[in-house]
C-alpha positions in Angstrom: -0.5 71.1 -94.0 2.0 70.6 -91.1 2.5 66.4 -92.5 2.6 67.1 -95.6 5.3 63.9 -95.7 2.6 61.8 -94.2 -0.1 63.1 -96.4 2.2 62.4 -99.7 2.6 65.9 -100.5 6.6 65.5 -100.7 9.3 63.0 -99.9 10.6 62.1 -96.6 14.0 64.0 -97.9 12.4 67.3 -98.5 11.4 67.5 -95.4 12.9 68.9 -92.1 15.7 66.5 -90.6 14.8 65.6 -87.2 16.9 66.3 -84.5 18.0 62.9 -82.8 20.5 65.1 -80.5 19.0 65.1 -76.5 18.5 68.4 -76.1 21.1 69.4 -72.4 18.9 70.9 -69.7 20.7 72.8 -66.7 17.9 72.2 -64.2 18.4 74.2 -60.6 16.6 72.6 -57.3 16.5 73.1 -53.7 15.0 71.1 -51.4 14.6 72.4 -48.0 13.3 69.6 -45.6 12.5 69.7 -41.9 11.7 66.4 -39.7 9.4 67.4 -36.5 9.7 63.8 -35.0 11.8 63.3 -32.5 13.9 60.5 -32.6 13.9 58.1 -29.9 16.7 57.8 -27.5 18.7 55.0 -28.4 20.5 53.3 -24.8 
């Protein structure tokens, strides 16, 4: 049983101590955007 905690088969303190760390993510992105209006001539 995964809960076993929860379920009363052992104490909080036996089981696995959550990790409160945030976990660092390298995340990689490119956005390639295009406008097709054309803007209007200003003067």
């Amino acid at each position: 049983m995964p809960y076993a905690a929860a379920a009363g088969g052992a104490d909080a303190a036996d089981a696995a101590p959550i990790n409160l760390e945030p976990v660092r993510q390298n995340i990689d992105a490119q956005v390639e955007a295009s406008f097709t209006l054309i803007p209007p001539a200003l003067g």
